[in-house]
KELORO-966555 format. One record per residue (C-alpha): x, y, z; residue number from 1. Coordinates in steps of 0.1 Angstrom, whole numbers. Layout:
+-------+-------+-------+-----+
:    px :    py :    pz :  nr :
+-------+-------+-------+-----+
:     X :     Y :     Z : NUM :
...
+-------+-------+-------+-----+
//
This chain:
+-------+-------+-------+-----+
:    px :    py :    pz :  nr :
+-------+-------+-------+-----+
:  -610 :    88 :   302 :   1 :
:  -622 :   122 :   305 :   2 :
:  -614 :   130 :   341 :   3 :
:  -577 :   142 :   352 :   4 :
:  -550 :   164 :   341 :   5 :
:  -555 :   177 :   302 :   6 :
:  -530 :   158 :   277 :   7 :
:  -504 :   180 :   253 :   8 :
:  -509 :   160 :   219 :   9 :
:  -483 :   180 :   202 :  10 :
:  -487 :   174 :   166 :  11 :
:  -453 :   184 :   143 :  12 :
:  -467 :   188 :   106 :  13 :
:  -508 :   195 :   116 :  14 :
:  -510 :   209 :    82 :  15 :
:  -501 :   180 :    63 :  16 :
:  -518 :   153 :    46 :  17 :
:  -519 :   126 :    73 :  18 :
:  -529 :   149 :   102 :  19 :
:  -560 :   160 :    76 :  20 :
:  -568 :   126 :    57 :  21 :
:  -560 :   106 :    96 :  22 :
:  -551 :   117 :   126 :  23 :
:  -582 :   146 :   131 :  24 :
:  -609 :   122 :   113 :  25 :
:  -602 :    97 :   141 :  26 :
:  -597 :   122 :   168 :  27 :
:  -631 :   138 :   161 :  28 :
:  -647 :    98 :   162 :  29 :
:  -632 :    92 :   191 :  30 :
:  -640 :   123 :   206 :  31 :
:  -677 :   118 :   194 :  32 :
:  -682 :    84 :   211 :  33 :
:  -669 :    98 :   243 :  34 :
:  -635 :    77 :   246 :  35 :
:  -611 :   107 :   239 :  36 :
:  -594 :   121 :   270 :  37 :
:  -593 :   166 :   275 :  38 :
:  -566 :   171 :   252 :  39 :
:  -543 :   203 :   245 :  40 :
:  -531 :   205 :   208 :  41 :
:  -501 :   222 :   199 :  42 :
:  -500 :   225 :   158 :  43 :
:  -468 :   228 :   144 :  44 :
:  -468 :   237 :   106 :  45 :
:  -443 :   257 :    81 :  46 :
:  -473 :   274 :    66 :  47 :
:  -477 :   311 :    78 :  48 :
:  -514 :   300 :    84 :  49 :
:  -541 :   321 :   114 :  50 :
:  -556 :   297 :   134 :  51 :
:  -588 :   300 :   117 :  52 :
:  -572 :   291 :    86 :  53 :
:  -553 :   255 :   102 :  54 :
:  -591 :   249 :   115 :  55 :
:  -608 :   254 :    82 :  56 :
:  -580 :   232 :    65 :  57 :
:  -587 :   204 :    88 :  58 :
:  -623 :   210 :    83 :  59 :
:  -628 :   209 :    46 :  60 :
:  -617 :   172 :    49 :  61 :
:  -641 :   163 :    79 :  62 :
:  -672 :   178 :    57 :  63 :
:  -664 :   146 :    31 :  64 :
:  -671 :   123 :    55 :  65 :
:  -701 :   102 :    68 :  66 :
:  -712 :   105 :   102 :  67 :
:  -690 :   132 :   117 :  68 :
:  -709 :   153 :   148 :  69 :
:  -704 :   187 :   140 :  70 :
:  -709 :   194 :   176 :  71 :
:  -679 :   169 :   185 :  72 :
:  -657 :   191 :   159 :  73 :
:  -667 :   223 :   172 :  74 :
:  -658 :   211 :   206 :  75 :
:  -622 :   197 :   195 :  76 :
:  -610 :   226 :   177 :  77 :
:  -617 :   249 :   203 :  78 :
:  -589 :   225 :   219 :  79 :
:  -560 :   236 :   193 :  80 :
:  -535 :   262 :   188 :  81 :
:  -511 :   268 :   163 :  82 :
:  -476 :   275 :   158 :  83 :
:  -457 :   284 :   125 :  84 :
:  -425 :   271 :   131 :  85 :
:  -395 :   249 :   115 :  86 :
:  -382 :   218 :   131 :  87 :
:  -353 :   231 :   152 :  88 :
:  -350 :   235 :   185 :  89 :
:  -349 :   276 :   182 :  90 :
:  -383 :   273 :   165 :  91 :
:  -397 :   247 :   188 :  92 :
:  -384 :   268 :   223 :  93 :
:  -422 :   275 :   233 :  94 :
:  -423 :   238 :   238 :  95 :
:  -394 :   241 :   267 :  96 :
:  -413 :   247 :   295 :  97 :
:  -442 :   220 :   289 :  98 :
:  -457 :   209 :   323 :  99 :
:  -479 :   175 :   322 : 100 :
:  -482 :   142 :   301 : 101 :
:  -475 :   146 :   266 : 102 :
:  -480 :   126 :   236 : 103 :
:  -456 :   138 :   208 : 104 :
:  -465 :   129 :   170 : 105 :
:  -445 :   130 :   140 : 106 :
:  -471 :   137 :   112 : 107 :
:  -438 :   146 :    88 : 108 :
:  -424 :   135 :    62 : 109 :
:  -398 :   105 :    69 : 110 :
:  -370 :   129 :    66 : 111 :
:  -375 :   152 :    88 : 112 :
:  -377 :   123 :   114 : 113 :
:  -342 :   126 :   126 : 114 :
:  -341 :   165 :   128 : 115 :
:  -377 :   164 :   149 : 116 :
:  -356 :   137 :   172 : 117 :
:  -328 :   157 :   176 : 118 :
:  -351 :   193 :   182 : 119 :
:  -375 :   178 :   205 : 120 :
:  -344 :   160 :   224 : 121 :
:  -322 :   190 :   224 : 122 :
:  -353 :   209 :   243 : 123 :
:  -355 :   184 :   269 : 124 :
:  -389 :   175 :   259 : 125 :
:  -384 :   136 :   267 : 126 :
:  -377 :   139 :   305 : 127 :
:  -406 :   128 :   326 : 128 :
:  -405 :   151 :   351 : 129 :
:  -438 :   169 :   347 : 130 :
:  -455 :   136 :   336 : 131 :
:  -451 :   112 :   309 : 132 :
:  -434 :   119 :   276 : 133 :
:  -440 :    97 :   246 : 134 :
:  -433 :   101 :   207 : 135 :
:  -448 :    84 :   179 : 136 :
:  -430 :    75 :   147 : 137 :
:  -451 :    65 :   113 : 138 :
:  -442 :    46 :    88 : 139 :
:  -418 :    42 :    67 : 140 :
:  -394 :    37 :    98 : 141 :
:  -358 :    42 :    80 : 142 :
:  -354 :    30 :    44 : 143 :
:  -334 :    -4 :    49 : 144 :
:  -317 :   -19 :    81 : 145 :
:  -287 :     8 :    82 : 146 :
:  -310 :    36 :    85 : 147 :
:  -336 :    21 :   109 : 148 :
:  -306 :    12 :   134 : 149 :
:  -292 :    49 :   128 : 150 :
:  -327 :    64 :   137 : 151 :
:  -334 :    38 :   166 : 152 :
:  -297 :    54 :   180 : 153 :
:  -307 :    87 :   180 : 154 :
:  -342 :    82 :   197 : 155 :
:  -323 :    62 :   224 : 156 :
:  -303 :    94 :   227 : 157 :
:  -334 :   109 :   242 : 158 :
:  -356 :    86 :   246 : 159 :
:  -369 :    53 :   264 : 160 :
:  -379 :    20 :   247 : 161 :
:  -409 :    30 :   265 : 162 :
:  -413 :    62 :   253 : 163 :
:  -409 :    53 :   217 : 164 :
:  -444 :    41 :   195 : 165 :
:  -435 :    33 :   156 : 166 :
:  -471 :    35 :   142 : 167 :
:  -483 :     8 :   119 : 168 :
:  -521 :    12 :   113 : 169 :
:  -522 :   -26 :   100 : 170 :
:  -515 :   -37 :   138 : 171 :
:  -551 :   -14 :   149 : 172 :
:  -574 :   -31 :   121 : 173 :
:  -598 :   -50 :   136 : 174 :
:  -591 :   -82 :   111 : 175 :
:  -556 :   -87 :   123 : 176 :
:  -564 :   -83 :   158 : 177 :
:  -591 :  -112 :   153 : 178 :
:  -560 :  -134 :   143 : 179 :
:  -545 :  -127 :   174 : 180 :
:  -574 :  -138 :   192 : 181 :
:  -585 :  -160 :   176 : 182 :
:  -551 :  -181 :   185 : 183 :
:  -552 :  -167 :   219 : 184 :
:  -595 :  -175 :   230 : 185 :
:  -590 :  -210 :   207 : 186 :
:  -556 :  -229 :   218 : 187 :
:  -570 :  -260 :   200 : 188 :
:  -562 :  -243 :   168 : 189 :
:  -524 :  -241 :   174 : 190 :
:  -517 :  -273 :   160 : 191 :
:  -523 :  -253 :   125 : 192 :
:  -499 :  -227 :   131 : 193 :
:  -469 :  -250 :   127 : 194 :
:  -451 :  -276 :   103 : 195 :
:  -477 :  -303 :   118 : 196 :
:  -511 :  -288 :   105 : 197 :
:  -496 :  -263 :    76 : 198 :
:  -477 :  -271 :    43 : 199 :
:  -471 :  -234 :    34 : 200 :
:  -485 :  -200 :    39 : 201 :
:  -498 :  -170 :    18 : 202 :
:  -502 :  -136 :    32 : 203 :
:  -515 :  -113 :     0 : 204 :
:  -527 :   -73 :    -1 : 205 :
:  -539 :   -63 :   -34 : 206 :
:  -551 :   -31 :   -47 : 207 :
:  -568 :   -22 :   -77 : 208 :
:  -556 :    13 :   -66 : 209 :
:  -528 :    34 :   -83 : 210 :
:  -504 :    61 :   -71 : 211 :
:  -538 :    84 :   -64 : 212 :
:  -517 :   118 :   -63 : 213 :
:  -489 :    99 :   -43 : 214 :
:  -461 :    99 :   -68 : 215 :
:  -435 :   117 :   -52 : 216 :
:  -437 :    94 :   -24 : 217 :
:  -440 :    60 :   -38 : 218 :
:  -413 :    70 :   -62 : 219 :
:  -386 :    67 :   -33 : 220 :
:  -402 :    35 :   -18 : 221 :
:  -419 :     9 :   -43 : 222 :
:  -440 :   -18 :   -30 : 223 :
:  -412 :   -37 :   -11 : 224 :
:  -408 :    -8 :    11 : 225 :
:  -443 :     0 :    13 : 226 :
:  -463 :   -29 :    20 : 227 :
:  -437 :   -60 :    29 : 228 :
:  -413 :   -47 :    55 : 229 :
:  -437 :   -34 :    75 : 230 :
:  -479 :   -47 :    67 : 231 :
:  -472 :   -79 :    53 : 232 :
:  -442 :   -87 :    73 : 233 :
:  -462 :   -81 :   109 : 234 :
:  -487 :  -107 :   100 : 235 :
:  -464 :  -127 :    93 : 236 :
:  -451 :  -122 :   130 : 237 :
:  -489 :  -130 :   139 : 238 :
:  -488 :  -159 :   122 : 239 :
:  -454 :  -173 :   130 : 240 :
:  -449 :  -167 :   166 : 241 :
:  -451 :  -190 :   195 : 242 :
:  -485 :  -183 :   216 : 243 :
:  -474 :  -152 :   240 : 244 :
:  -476 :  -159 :   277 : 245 :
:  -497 :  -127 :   284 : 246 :
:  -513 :  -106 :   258 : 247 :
:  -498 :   -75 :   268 : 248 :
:  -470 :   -52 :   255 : 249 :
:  -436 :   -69 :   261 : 250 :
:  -447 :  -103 :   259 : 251 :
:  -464 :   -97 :   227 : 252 :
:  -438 :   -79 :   212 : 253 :
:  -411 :  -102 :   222 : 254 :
:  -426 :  -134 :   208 : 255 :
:  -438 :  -114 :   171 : 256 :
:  -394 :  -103 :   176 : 257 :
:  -388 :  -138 :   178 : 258 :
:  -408 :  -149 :   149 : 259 :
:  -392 :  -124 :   127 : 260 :
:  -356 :  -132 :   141 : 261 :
:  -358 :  -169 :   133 : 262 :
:  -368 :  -160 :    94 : 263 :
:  -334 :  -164 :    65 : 264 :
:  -325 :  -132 :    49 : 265 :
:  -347 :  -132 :    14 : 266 :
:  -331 :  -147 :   -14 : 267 :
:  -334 :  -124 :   -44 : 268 :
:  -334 :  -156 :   -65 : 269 :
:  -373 :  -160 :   -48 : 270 :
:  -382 :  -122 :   -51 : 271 :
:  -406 :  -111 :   -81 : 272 :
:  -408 :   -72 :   -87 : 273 :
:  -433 :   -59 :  -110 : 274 :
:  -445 :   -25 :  -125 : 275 :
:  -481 :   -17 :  -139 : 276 :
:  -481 :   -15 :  -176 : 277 :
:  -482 :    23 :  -179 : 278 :
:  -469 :    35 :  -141 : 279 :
:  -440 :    54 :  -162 : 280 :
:  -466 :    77 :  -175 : 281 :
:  -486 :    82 :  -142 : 282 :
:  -479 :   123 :  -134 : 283 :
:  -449 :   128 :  -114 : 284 :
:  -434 :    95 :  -119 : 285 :
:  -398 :    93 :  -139 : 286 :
:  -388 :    81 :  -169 : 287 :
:  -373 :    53 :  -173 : 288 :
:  -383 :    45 :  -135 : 289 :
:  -369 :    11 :  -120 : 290 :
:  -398 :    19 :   -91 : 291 :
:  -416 :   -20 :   -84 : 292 :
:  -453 :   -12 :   -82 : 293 :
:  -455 :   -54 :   -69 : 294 :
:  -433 :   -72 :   -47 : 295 :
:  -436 :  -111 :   -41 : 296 :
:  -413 :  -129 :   -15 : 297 :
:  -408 :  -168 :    -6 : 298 :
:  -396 :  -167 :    33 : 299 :
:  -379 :  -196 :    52 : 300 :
:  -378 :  -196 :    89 : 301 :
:  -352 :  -213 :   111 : 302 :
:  -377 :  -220 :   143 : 303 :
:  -382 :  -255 :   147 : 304 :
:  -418 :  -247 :   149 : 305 :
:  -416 :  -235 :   110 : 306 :
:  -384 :  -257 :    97 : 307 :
:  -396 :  -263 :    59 : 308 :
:  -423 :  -244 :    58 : 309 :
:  -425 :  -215 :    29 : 310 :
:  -442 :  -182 :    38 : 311 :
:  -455 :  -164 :     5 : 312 :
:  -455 :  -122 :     5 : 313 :
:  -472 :  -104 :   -20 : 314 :
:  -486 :   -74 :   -25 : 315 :
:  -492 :   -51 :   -61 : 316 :
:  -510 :   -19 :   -73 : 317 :
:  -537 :   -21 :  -104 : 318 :
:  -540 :   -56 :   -98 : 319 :
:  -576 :   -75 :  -105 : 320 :
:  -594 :   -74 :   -73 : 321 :
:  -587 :   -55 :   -39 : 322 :
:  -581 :   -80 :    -9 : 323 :
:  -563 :   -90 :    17 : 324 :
:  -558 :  -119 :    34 : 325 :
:  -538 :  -147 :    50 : 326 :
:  -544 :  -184 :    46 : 327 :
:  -529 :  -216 :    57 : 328 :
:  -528 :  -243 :    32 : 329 :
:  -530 :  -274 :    50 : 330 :
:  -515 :  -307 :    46 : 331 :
:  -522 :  -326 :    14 : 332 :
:  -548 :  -350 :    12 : 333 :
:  -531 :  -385 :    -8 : 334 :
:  -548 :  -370 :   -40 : 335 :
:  -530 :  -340 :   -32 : 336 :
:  -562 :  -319 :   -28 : 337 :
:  -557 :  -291 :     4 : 338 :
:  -580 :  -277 :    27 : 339 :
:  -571 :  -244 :    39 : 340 :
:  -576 :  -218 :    66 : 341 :
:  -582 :  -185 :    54 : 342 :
:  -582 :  -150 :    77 : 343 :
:  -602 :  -121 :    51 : 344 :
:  -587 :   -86 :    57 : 345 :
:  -603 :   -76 :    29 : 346 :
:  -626 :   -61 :    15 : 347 :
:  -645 :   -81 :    40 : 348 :
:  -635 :   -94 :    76 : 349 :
:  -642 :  -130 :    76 : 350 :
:  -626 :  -165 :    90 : 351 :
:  -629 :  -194 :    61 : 352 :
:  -624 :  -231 :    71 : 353 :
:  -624 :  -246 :    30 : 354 :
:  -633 :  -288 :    42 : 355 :
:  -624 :  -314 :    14 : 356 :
:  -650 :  -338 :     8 : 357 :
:  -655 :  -371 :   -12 : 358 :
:  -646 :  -369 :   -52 : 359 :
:  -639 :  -333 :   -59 : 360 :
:  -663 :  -322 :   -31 : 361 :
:  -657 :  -285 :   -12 : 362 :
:  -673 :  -270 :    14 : 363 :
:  -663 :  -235 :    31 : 364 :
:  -674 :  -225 :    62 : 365 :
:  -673 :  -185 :    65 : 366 :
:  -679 :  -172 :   100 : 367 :
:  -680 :  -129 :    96 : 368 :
:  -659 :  -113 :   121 : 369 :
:  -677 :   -75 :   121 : 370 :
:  -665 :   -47 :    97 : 371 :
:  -633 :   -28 :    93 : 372 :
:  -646 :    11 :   104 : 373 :
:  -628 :    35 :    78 : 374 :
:  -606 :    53 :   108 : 375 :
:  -606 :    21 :   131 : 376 :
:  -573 :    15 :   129 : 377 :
:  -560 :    51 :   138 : 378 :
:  -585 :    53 :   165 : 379 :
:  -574 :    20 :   181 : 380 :
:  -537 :    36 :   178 : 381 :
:  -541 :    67 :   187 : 382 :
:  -556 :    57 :   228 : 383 :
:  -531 :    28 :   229 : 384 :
:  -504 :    53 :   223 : 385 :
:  -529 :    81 :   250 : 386 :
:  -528 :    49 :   273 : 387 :
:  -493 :    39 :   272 : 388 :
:  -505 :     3 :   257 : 389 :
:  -471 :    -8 :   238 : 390 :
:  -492 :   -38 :   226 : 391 :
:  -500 :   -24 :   187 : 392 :
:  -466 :    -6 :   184 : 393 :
:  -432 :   -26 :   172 : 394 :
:  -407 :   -25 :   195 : 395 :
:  -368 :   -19 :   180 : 396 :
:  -361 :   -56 :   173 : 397 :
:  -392 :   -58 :   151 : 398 :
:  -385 :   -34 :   130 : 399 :
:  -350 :   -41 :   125 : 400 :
:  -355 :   -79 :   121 : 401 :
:  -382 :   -67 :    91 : 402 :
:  -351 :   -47 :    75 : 403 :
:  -326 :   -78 :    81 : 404 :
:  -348 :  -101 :    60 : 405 :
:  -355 :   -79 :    31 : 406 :
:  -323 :   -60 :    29 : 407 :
:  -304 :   -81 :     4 : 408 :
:  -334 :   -83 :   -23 : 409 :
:  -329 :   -44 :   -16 : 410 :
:  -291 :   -43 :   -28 : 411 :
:  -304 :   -71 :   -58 : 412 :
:  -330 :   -43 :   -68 : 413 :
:  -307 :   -13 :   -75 : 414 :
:  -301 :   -33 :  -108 : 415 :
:  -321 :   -47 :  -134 : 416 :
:  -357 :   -32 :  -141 : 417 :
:  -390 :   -48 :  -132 : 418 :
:  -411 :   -73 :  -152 : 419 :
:  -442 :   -53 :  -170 : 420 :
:  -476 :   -68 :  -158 : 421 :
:  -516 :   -58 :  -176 : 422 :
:  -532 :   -37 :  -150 : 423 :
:  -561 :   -56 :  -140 : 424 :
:  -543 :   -88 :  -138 : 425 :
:  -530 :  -110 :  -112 : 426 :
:  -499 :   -93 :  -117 : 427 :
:  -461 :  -111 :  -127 : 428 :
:  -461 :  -147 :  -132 : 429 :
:  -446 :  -164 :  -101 : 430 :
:  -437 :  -193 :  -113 : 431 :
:  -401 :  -192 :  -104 : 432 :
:  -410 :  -191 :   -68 : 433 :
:  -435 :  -211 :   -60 : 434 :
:  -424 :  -243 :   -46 : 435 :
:  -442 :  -278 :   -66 : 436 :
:  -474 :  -287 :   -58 : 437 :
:  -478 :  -250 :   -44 : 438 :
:  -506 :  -224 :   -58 : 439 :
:  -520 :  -194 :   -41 : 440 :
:  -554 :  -180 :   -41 : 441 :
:  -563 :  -164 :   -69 : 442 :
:  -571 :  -122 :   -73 : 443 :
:  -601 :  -115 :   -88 : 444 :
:  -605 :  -125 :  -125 : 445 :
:  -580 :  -110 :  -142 : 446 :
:  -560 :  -122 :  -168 : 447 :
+-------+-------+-------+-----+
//
């Protein structure tokens, strides 16, 4: 990938957290093991920072970490320049007359998202007329369906389908790509994913993990917004969808569009929020805050694949033990025992198969699937998006769809406050969800 004309990766917000803590430590890895194309990096930060200064700030960060190639950073930073500027298309006019592919990334805050649209639109910067032009969008993408149909609008205004990649690191990890696989490479496993093989399914994320400094943002977003729209809600796409014809980027995305389409809007009346016992007096958190911390859903899907099958969400902060994962609960056997297929996420990257025996008999088979590399994800990401591989990005529907189906436990949650659950537990009781005869792994060994 090295030969060619040199790539703009134009980087709005390079002194903020996620460029520091993300976007360079991956850059740097890939540019280490030789996969990185020549790049040009245009920095755009408020801060009235030298260049020297931007490099040292990315720096202090890359010194932290295991493995890093000085000589690979030394390289890379002699490929960036900086430019103090605000988001608005008076500021960003050096950008007008940029000649060759570019890859534009939003490393801002959500809010700013609309006015970067409208600056890097109003400059012209998403014609492809010197080469190809593409913009990436993290997460959270809006903050319910009305504002993700709002922002898809105004990056139509200037942009292509095509042109547009909504980052979502969950879709680069390793583990949930070996889901995908493992459905594509194993066909003979299909039968599973459907009403024939599977009674319900669990899809959990839990973190032992607090706010760690991140107050202001999870104050204005909660766990619901977080995790569930987007994480939890793509593998259930992955899990849900009929097998795509091709595994590339439109036929991929249309069939995980599908999946989510099909699902019933939630029903607050199967929604559990929660709050760790003592979140209120975490540092910049407010008082009295209605902010859920834990966030359990019961899904229903409408595909005749799925008809009467539950889909169990849930994901929580200061819970017992950290782990993901997603597991099938097969059929009962006529002593209502279950085996179950389990995918691990985390903390380790595993495929269970959990085989009923005679009497009370259990046997597991665990086959390890690799390990999750600390910046895999973003590297994975960051050269389908140099690439122009759509396959780990959601398309418009996906995202919307997402919205849809959690939007009215959204309106339920303005009111009312959240139950209080130990940290270190399992988190709220949901026992007003579950379904009977339904249970779901447990986390860790809390209380």
């Amino acid at each position: 990938m090295r030969n060619g004309e040199p790539i703009h990766l134009v980087v709005l917000g390079i002194t903020g957290d996620l460029s520091r803590r993300l976007l360079f430590p991956s850059l740097v890895a890939l540019h280490q093991a030789g996969r990185l194309p020549r790049l040009r990096i245009l920095g755009v930060g408020a801060e009235p920072w030298s260049l020297e200064a931007v490099q040292e700030h990315l720096e202090s960060f890359l010194r932290r970490r295991n493995g890093v190639d000085p000589r690979a950073w030394q390289e890379l930073k002699g490929w960036i320049a900086y430019h103090q500027a605000e988001i608005s298309p008076k500021d960003l006019g050096f950008l007008r007359g940029l000649e060759g592919p570019a890859l534009f990334y939003l490393a801002l805050p959500p809010t700013l998202f609309p006015k970067a649209v409208r600056a890097l639109g109003a400059l012209g910067l998403g014609k492809e007329r010197m080469g190809w032009r593409r913009v990436v969008v993290e997460k959270p993408f809006g903050t319910d369906l009305a504002s993700a149909q709002a922002l898809n609008r105004l990056l139509h205004r200037y942009f292509r389908e095509e042109q547009v990649l909504r980052m979502d690191h969950f879709l680069g990890k390793r583990a949930v790509q070996n889901l995908l696989h493992l459905r594509r490479e194993n066909p003979g496993l299909e039968a599973l994913f459907s009403r024939q093989g599977t009674a319900y399914v669990e899809i959990t994320y839990a973190e032992t993990l607090g706010l760690e400094g991140r107050a202001r943002y999870y104050e204005g977003t909660g766990a619901l917004r977080d995790m569930l729209q987007n994480h939890l809600m793509q593998l259930l796409a992955l899990v849900a969808m009929d097998p795509p014809a091709r595994l590339e980027g439109s036929s991929l995305r249309a069939v995980r569009a599908e999946a989510l389409r099909a699902l019933l809007p939630a029903d607050p009346q199967n929604a559990v929020r929660g709050q760790y016992q003592g979140y209120q007096e975490e540092d910049g958190v407010a008082p009295g805050s209605r902010t859920e911390t834990y966030a359990a859903l019961r899904l229903a899907s409408q595909a005749p694949r799925w008809l009467g099958i539950p889909f169990y969400l849930r994901s929580g902060k200061r819970l017992a033990q950290g782990l993901g994962h997603v597991t099938l609960f097969l059929h009962p056997s006529p002593e209502g025992r279950r085996g179950r297929l389990t995918f691990r996420l985390a903390p380790t990257v595993a495929l269970e198969l959990a085989l009923l025996g005679p009497g009370d008999r259990e046997e597991t088979l665990t086959f390890r699937l690799g390990s999750e590399p600390e910046f895999g994800a973003y590297e994975e990401l960051l050269l389908a998006a140099l690439e122009g591989d759509l396959t780990l990005f959601h398309n418009e529907a996906e995202v919307e769809e997402a919205w849809r189906v959690v939007d009215p436990v959204l309106r339920a949650w303005r009111r009312g406050t959240p139950q209080v659950y130990p940290q270190g537990s399992q988190g709220p009781s949901l026992e007003g969800i579950l379904l009977p005869g339904h249970r779901l792994l447990p986390i860790g060994g809390g209380p």
